[in-house]
N, C-alpha and C positions, 0 to 999 in steps of 0.2 A: 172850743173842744177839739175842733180841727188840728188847730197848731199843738195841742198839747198830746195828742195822740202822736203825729207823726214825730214830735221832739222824744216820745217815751220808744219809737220804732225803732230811732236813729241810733240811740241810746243803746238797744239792745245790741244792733247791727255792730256798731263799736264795741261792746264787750267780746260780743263772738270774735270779730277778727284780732282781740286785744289775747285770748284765750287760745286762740290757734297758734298765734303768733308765740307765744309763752309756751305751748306744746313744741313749737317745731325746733324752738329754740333749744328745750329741754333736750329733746331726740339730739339733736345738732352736736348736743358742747357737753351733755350729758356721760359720765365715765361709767355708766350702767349700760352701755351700750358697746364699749371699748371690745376689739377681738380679742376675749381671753382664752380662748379656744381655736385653736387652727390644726385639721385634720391635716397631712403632708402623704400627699401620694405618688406612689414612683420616684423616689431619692432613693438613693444609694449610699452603702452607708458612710463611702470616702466624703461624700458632701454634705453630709448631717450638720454638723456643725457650724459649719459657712450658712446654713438657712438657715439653721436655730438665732445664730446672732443676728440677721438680715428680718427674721420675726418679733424678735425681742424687742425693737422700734415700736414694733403696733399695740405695743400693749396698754398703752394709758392713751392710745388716741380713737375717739368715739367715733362707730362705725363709721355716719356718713361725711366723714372727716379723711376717711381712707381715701389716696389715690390708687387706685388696682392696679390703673396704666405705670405711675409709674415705679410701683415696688415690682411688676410683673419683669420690667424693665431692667430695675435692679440687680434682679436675681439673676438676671439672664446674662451678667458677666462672666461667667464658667463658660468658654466654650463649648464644652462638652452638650450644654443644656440646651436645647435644641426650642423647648417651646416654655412658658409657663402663665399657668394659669389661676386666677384667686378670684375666689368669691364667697361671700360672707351674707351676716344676714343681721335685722337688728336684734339677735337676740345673745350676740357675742359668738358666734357661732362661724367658723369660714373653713373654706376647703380649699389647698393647693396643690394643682397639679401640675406634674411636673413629665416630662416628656424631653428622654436623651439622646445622642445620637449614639448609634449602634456601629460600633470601629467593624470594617471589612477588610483591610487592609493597612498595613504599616510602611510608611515612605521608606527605601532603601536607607539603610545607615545612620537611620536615626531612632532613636529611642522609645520618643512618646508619640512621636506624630504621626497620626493617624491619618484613614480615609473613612466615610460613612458613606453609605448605601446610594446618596443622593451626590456624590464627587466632593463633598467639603472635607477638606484637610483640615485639623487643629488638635492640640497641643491635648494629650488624656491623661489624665493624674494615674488611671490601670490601664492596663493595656494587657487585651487579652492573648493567649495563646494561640501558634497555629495559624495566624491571619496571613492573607496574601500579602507579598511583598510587591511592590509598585515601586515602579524608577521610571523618569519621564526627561525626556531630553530637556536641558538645559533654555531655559526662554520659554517653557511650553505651559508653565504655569504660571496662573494671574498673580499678581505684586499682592503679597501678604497672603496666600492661599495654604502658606503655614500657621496661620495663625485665622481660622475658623474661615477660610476665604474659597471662592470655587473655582474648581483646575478649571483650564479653559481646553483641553482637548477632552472631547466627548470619548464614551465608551466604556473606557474603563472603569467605573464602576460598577455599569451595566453586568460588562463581562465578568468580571468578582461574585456581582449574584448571582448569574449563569452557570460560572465553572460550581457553583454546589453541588449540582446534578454530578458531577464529575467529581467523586471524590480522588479519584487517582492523581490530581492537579494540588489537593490539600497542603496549602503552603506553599504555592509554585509563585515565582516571580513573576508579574506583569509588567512589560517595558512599552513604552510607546517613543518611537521617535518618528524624525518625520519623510523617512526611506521608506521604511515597511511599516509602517505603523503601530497595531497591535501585536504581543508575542506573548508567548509561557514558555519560560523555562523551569523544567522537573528534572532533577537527575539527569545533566548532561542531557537532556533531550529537550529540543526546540520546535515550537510550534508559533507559524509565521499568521498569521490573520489577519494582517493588512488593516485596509479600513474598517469603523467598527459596522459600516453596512453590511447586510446581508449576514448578520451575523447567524440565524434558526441555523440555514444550511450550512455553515461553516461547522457549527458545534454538530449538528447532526454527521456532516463527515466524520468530525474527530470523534464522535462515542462508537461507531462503527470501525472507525479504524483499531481503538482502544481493543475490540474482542477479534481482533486479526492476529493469528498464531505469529505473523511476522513480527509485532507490536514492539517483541523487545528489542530487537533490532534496528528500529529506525532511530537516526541522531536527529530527522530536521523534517517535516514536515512542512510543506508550505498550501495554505488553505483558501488564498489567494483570488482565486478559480474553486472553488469546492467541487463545481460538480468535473475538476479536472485536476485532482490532489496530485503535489510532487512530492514524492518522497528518496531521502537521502537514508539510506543505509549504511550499518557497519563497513561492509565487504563489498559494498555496490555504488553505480552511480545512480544520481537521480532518475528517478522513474515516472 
C-alpha cells in the first residue's frame, strides 16, 4: 500500500509540473498575449512615423518574447531622442515613453545642429526659432559632438539657461575661445565673461548694468572681475 501511494503522489506531482509547464509555455509562444496596443507618449509629431514602423515589429510577437532593452535601444537612433522607455503587460497592453532633447542653442552657420540644455550637440529634423547662437573655437569640441556627442568646454550651456533671465540677450551669440573665454554678442555689443566660474555675480553685474541709463552706450563690457566691471563706451575709454 505504501509503494502504491507514493507511486499515485508522484504521479500527481508530474502532472502539475507537466501542467505548469503547458501554461507557461502557452503564456510564452502564445499570440493572445502579442502588444496589440501601445500607448506612445511625448513623440512629436515629425517622428510619428519612424515609431509607428519601429512598433509594427511587435505586433505578432507574445509579450514575454519582447526585448524592452533592446527595441528601447532601437528607437533611440534619432538623435534628438534623448531617453526611452516601454513597458507592457500580459494582457497586450504597453506604454512608450519617450523623452527629447530640448534645442537651447543653434551651432554658428549651420542649419540643424543643435545644443541641448545639458551641452550635447546633434543633428534636429525642426529647429526652433530665436535659439542662442554658439560658435567655439576650432579643436574645442569633442570628435563627433555634431553628431549627438558632448562639447568638451564647460559653461555654455549653463550660460544659455542663465541668459533666459535676461531677455535682452534673446538670440545673442555665445562664443567661447580660449583667451577670453565666455562672451555675448547683441547688437554690436560685447559682453566678456571670461571663465564659466563665478558666473551668479557676473550675471548679477550684467542685469544691473542692463538698468544703467548709460546701457545704450556701452560697446564691450568685460565681466572678468565683476565686482570691478570694465567698460568700453561709444565716446569714451574703458572705465
Amino acid at each position: 500500500m505504501k509503494k502504491t501511494k507514493r507511486s499515485f503522489v508522484s504521479a500527481r506531482i508530474v502532472l502539475a509540473l507537466g501542467l505548469v509547464a503547458n501554461l507557461a509555455a502557452a503564456v510564452l509562444y502564445s499570440p493572445l498575449t502579442r502588444l496589440r496596443g501601445i500607448r506612445v507618449v511625448g513623440a512629436p509629431a515629425y517622428d510619428q512615423d519612424r515609431i509607428d514602423r519601429r512598433l509594427q515589429r511587435l505586433g505578432s510577437t507574445p509579450f514575454l518574447q519582447v526585448n524592452f532593452a533592446r527595441v528601447e535601444s532601437d528607437l533611440q537612433t534619432l538623435p534628438a531622442l534623448a531617453r526611452a522607455e516601454l513597458s507592457g503587460n500580459l494582457f497586450g497592453r504597453g506604454v512608450l515613453k519617450l523623452v527629447y532633447r530640448e534645442p537651447i542653442a543653434r551651432l554658428l552657420d549651420s542649419k540643424n545642429t543643435v545644443m541641448d540644455r545639458e551641452g550635447v550637440f546633434f543633428r534636429a529634423d525642426e529647429v526652433p526659432p530665436n535659439l542662442y547662437e554658439v560658435r567655439v573655437e576650432p579643436g574645442l569640441i569633442a570628435p563627433g559632438a555634431t553628431v549627438a556627442g558632448q562639447v568638451s568646454v564647460g559653461g555654455i550651456a549653463d550660460l544659455c539657461g542663465r541668459l533666459r533671465d535676461l531677455p535682452a540677450f534673446d538670440g545673442a551669440l555665445i562664443t567661447f575661445d580660449r583667451t577670453q573665454g565666455l562672451c555675448i554678442a547683441k547688437e554690436s555689443r560685447r559682453i566678456v565673461l571670461g571663465p564659466p566660474d563665478g558666473m551668479d555675480e557676473k550675471l548679477e553685474t550684467l542685469g544691473k548694468a542692463l538698468e544703467d541709463p548709460r546701457w545704450e552706450d556701452v560697446l564691450e563690457l568685460n565681466l572678468m572681475a565683476p565686482s570691478s566691471p570694465v567698460y568700453r563706451s561709444r565716446n569714451s575709454n574703458p572705465s
